[in-house]
N, C-alpha and C positions, 0 to 999 in steps of 0.2 A: 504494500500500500504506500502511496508515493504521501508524500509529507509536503504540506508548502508552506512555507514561512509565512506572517503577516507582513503586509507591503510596507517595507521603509515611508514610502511617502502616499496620498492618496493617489490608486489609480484613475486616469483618463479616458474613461468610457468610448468605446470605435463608436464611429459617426453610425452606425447603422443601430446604436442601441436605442437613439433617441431618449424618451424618459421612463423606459420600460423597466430598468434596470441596469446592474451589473453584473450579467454573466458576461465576463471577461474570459477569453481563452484559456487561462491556466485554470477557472473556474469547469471549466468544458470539458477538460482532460481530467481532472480529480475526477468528475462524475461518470466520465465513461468510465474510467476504471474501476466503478461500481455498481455499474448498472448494464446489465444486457434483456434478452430474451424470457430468461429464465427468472430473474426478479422478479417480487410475488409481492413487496410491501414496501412504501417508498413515507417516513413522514419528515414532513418538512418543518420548522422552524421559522417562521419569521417569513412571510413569501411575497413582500407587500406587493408587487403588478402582477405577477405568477411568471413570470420570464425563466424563472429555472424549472419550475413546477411542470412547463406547456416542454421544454425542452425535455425533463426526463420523462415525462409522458410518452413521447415521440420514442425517445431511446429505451425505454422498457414499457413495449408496449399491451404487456397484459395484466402491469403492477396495478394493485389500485395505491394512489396518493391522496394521503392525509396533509392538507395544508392546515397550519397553524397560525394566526398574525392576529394583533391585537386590531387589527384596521382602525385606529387612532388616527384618522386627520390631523389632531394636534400634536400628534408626535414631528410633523411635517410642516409648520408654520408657512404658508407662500405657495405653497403646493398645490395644485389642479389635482385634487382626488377625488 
């Protein structure tokens, strides 16, 4: 199981995430390295747009996923929610 360090500084979202989120590529690779075919139970923590939730949907696709999120608009003062 690959390990990734927390990012020295805040990552820069690629243009195509818009304000969906941050699955960031080394975010992509942790998860496939845990997710296939055979995956049966997927629960998530914290999912606030669903942008990793729709993605391992897609990569294990017969898991069912549990999202979890307090969906607090005020945690997000400014924010379109």
């Amino acid at each position: 199981m690959p390990i990734v360090p927390w990012p020295a500084e805040r990552p820069v979202p690629a243009p195509w995430m818009g304000d969906e989120g941050w699955l960031l590529e080394e975010n992509l690779s942790v998860l496939r390295s845990f997710l296939s075919d055979d995956t049966a139970a997927v629960v998530e923590i914290g999912s606030y747009r669903g942008l990793s939730a729709a993605f391992m949907a897609e990569t294990a696709p017969r898991a069912r996923i549990l999202c979890v999120d307090p969906w607090d608009p005020s945690a997000f003062p400014g924010a379109d929610l």
